[in-house]
MDAnalysis code that builds the backbone (N, CA, C; Angstrom):
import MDAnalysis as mda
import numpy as np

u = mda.Universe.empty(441, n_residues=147, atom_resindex=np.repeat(np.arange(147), 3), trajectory=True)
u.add_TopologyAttr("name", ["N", "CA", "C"] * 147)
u.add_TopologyAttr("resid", np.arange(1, 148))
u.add_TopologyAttr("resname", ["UNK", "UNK", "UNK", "UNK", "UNK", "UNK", "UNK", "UNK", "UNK", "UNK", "UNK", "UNK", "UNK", "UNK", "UNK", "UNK", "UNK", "UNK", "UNK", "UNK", "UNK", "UNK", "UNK", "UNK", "UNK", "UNK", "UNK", "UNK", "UNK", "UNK", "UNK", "UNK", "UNK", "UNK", "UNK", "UNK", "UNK", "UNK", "UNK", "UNK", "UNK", "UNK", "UNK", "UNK", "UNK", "UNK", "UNK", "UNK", "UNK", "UNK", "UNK", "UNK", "UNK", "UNK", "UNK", "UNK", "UNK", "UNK", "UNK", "UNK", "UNK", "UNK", "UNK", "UNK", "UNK", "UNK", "UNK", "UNK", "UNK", "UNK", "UNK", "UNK", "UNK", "UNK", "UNK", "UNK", "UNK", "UNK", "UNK", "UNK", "UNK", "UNK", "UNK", "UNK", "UNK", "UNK", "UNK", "UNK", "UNK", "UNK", "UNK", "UNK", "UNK", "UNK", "UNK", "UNK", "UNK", "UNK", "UNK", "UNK", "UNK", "UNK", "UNK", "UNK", "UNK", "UNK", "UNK", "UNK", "UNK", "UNK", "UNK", "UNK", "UNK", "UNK", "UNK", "UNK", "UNK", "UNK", "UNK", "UNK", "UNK", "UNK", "UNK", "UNK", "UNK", "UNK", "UNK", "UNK", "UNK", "UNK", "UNK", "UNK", "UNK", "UNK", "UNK", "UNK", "UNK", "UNK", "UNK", "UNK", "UNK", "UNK", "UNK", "UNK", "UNK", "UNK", "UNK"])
u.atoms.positions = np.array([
    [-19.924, -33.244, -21.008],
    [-20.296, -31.870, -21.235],
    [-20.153, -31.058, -19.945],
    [-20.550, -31.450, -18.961],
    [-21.020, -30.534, -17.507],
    [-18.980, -30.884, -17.120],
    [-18.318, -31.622, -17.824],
    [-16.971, -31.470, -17.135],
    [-15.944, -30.374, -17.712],
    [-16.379, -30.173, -19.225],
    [-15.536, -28.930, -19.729],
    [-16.242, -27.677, -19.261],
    [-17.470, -27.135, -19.040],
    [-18.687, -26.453, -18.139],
    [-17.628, -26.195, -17.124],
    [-17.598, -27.228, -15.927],
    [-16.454, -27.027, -14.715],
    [-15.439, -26.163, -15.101],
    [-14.288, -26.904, -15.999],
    [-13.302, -26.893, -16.703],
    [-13.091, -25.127, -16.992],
    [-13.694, -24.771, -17.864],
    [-14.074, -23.336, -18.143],
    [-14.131, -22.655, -17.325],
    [-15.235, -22.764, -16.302],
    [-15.424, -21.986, -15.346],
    [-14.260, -21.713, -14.509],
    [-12.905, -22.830, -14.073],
    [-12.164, -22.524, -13.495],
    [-11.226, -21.365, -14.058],
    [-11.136, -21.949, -15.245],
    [-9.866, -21.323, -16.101],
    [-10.462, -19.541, -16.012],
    [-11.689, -19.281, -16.004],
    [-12.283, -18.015, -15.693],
    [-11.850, -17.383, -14.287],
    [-12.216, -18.055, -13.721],
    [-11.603, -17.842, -12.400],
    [-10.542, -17.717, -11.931],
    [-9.258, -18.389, -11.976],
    [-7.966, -18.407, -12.121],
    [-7.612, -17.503, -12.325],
    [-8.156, -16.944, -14.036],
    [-7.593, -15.514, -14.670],
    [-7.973, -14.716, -13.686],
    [-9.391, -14.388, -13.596],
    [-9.940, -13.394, -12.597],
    [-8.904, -13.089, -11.216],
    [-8.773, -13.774, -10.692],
    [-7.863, -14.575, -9.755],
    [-6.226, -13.371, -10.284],
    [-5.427, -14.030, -10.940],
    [-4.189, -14.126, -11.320],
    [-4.031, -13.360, -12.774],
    [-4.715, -11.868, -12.988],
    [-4.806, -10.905, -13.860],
    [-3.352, -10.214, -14.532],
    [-2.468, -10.129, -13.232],
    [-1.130, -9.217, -13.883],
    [-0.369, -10.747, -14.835],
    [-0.781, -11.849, -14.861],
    [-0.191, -12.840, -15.166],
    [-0.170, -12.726, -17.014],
    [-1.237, -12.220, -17.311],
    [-1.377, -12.109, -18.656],
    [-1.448, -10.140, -19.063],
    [-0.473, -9.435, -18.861],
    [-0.392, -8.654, -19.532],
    [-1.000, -7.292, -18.543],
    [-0.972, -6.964, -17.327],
    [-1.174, -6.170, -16.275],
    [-1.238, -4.799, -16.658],
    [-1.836, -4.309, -17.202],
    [-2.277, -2.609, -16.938],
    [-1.795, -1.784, -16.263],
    [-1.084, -0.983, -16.822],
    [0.060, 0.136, -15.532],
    [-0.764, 1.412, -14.948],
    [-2.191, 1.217, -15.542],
    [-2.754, 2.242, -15.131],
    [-3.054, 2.750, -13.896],
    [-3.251, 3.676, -13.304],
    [-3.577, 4.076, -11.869],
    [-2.429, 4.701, -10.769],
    [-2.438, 4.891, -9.675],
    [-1.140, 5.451, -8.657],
    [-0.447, 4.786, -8.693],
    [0.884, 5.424, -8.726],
    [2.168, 4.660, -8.227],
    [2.886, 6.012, -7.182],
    [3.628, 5.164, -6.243],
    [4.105, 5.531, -5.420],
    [5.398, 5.983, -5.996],
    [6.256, 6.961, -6.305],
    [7.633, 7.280, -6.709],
    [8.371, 6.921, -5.647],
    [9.799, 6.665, -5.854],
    [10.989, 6.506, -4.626],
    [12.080, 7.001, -5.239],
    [12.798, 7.846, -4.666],
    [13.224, 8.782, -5.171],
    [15.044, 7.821, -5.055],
    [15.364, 8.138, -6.693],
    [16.663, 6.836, -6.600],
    [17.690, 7.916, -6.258],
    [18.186, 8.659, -5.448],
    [18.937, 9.503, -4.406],
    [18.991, 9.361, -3.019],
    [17.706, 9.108, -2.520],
    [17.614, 9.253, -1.309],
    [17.149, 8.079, -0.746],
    [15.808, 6.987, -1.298],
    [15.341, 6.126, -1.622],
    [13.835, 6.383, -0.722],
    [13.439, 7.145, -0.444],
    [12.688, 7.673, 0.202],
    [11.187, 7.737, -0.564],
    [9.867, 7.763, -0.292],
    [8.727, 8.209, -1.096],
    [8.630, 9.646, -1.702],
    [8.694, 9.656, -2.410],
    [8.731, 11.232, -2.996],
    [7.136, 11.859, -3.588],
    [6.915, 10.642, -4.526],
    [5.657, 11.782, -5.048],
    [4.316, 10.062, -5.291],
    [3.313, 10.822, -5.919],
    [1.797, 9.822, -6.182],
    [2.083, 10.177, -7.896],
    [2.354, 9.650, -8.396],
    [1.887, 9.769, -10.181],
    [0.341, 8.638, -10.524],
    [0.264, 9.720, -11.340],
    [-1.512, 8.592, -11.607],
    [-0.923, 8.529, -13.443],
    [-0.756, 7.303, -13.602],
    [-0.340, 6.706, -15.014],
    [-1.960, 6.482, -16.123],
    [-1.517, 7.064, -17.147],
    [-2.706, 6.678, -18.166],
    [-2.498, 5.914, -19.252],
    [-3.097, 4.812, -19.660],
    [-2.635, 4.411, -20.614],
    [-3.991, 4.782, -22.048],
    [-3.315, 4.739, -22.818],
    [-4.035, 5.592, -24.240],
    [-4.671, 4.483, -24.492],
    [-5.470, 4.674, -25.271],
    [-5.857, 2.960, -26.578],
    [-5.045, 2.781, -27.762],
    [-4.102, 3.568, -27.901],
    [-2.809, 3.251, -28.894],
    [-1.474, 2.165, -27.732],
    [-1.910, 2.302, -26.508],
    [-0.574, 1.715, -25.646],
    [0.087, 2.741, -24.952],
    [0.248, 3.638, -25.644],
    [1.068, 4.333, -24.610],
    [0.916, 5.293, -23.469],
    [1.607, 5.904, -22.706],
    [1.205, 5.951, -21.281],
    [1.613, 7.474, -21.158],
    [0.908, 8.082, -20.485],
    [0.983, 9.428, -19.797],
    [1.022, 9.196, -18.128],
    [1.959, 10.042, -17.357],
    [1.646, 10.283, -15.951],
    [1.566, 11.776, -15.604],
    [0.938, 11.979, -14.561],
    [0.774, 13.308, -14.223],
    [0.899, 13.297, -12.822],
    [1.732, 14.242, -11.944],
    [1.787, 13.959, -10.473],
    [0.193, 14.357, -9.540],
    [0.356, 13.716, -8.861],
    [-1.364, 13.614, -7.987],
    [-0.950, 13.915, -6.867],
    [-0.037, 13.953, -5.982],
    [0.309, 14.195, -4.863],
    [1.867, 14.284, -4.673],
    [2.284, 15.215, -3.617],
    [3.740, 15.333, -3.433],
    [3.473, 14.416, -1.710],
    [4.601, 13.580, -1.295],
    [4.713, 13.281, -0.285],
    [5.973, 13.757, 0.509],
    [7.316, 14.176, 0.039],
    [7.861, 14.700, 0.355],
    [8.987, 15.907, -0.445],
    [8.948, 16.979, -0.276],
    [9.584, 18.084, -0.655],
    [10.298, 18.819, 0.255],
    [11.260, 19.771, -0.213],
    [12.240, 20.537, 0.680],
    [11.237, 21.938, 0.048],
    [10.346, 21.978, -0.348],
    [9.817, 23.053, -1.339],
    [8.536, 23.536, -0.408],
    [7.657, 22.512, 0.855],
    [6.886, 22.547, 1.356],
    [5.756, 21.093, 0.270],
    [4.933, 21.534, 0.541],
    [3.937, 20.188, 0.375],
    [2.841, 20.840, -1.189],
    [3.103, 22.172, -1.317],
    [2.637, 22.516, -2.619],
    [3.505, 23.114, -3.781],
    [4.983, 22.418, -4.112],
    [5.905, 23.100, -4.420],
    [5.994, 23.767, -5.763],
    [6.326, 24.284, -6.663],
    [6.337, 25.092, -8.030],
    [7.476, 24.761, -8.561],
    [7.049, 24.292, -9.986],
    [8.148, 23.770, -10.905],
    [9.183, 25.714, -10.896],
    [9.777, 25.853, -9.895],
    [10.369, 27.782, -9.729],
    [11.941, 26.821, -11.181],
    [11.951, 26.118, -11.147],
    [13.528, 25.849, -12.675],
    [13.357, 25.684, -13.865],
    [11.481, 25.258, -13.982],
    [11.021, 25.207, -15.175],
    [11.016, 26.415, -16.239],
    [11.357, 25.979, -17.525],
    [10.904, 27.266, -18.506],
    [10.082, 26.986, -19.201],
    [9.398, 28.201, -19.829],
    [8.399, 28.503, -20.702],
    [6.871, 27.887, -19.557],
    [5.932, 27.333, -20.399],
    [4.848, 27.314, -19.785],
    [4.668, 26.664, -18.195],
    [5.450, 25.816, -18.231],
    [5.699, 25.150, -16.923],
    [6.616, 26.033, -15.748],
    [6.879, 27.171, -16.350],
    [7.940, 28.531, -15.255],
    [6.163, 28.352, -14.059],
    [7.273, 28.096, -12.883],
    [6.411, 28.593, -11.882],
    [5.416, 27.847, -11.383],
    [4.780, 27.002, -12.229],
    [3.303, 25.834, -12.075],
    [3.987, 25.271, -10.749],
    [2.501, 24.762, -10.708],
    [2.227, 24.020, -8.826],
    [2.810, 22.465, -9.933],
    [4.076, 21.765, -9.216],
    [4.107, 20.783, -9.739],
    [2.436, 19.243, -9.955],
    [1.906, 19.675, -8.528],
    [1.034, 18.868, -8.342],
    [-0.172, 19.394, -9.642],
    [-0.648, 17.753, -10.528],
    [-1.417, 17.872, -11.373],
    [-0.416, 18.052, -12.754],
    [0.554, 18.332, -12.759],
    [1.684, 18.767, -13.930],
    [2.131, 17.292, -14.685],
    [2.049, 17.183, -15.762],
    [2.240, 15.947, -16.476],
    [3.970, 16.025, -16.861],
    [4.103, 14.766, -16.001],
    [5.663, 14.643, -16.231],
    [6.156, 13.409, -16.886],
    [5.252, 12.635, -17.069],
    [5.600, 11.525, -18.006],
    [4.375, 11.299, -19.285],
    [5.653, 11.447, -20.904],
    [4.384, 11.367, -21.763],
    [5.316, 10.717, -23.004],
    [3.947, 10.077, -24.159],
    [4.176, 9.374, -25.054],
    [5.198, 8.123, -24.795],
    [5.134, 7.540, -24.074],
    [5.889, 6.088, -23.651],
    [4.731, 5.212, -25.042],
    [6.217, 4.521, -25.829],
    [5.389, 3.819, -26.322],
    [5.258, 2.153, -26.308],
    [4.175, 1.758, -26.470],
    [4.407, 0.046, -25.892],
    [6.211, -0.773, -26.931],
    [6.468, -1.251, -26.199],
    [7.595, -2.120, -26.721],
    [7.554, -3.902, -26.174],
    [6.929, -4.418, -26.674],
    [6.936, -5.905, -26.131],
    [6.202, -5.641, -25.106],
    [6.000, -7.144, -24.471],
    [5.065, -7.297, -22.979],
    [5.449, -6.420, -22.177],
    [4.435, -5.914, -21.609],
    [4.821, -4.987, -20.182],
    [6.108, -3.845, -20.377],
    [5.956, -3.728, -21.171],
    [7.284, -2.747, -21.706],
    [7.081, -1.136, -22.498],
    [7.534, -0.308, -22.328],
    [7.549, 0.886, -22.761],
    [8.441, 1.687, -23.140],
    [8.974, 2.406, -24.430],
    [9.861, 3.118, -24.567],
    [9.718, 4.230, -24.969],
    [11.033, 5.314, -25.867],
    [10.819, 6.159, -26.379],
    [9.750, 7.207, -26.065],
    [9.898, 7.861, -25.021],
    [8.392, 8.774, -23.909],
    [9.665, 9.598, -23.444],
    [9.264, 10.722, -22.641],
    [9.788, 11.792, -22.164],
    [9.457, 11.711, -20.911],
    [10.707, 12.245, -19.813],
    [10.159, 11.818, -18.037],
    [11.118, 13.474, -17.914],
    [9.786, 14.136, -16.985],
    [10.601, 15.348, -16.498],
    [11.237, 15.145, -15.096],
    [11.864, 15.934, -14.437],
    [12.045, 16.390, -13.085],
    [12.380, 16.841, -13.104],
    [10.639, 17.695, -12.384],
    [10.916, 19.132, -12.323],
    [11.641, 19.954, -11.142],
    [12.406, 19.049, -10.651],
    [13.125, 19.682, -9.421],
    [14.674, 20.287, -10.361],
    [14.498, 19.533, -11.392],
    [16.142, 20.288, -12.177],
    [15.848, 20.658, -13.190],
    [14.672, 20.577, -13.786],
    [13.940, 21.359, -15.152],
    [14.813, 20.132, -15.989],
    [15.025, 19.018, -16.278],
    [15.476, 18.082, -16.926],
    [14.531, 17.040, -17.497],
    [14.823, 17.160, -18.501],
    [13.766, 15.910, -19.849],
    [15.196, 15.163, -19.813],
    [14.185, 13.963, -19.964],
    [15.069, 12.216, -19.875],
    [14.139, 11.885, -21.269],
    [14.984, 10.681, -21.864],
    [14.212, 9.692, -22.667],
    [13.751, 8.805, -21.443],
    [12.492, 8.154, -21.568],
    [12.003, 7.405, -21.195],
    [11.674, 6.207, -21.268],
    [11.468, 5.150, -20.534],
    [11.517, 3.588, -20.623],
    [10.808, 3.088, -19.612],
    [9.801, 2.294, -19.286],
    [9.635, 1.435, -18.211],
    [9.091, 0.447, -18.284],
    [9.551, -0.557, -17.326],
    [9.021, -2.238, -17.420],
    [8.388, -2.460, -16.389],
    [6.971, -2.774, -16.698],
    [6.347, -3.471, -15.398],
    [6.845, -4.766, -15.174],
    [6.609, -5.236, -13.863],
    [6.769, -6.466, -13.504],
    [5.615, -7.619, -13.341],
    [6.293, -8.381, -13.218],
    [5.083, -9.371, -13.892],
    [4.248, -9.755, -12.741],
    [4.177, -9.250, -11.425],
    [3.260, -9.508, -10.917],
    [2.713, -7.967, -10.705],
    [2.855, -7.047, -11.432],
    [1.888, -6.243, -11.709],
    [2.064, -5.056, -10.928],
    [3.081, -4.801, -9.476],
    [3.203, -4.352, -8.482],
    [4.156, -3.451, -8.467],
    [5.094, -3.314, -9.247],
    [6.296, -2.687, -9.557],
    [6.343, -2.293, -10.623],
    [7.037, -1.043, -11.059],
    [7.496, -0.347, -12.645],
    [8.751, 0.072, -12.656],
    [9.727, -0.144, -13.417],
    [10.840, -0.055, -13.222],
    [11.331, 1.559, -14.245],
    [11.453, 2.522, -13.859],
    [11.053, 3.530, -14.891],
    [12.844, 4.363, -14.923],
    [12.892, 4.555, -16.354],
    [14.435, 4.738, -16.560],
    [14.195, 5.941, -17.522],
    [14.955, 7.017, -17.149],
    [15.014, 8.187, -17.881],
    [16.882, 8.475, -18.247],
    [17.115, 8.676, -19.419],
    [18.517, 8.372, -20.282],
    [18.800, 10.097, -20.590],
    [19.570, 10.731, -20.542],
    [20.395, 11.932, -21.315],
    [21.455, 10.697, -22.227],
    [22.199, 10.380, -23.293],
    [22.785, 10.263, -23.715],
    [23.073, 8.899, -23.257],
    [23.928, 8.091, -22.866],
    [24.065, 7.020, -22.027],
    [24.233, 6.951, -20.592],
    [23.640, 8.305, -19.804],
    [24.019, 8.267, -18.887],
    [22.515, 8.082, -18.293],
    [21.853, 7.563, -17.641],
    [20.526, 6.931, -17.075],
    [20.808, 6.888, -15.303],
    [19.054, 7.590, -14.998],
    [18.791, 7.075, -14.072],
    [17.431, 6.082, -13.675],
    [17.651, 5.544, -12.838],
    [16.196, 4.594, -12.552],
    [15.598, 4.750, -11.322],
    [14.262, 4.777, -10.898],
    [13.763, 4.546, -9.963],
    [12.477, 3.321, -9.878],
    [12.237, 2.781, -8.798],
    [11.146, 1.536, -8.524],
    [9.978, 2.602, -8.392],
    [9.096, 2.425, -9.024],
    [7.595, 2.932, -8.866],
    [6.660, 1.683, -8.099],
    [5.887, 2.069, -6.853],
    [5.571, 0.746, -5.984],
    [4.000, 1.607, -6.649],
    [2.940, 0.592, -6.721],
    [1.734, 0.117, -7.171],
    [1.346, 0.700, -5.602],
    [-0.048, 2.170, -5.845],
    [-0.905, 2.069, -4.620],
    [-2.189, 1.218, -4.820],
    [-2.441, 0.787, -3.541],
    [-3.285, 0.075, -3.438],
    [-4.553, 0.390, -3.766],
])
């Protein structure tokens, strides 16, 4: 009895331990890198719904040619003009298999451009691999996990 007791307790621990191993939560900051330049660009804070799917909204700019509080100035309609910072640019991603997300909308608002959306976390929990499509033509960038 007191050896499956042990037994248990490890397997608790382990998990505790080794969490992105079973199914990792994309929720919280990610660092953007901008797949042009490869540089840090922005802070997105990711939400995930209780249906699965995921919203981001930018939390911080780290680098701009715009200054450090820049304005969606290419956007139309309600977004003409907004402080990008706080502006929700990634929405309705919906779960697709483990660690996986599709069919969601990714703006950038530096060209007033909607992408289809896609992204795969990685399995140690640290990376998001996030892909926005016009037609077959796609771009990707690495989203790095803040600490």
């Amino acid at each position: 009895m007191r050896c499956k007791s042990v037994r248990a307790g490890l397997a608790v621990l382990l998990l505790a331990c080794f969490p992105t191993a079973y199914g990792a939560s994309p929720d919280g900051r990610w660092q953007t890198i901008d797949d042009e330049t490869g540089q840090p660009k922005s802070i997105i804070t990711l939400t995930q719904a209780s249906d699965g799917s995921l919203n981001g909204r930018v939390t911080e700019i780290l680098q701009s040619d715009k200054g450090p509080n820049p304005r969606c100035e290419k956007c139309e309609g309600e977004r003409h003009n907004q402080p990008i910072v706080g502006m929700t640019i990634l929405w309705d991603l919906r779960p697709e298999g483990d660690n996986a997300w599709n069919a969601g909308t990714i703006l950038d608002p530096s060209k007033d451009k909607t992408y289809r959306a896609k992204a795969k976390l990685a399995e140690d929990g640290q990376t998001l691999e996030v892909s926005g499509c016009i037609v077959f033509i796609c771009r990707s960038q690495t989203w790095l996990r803040e600490p």
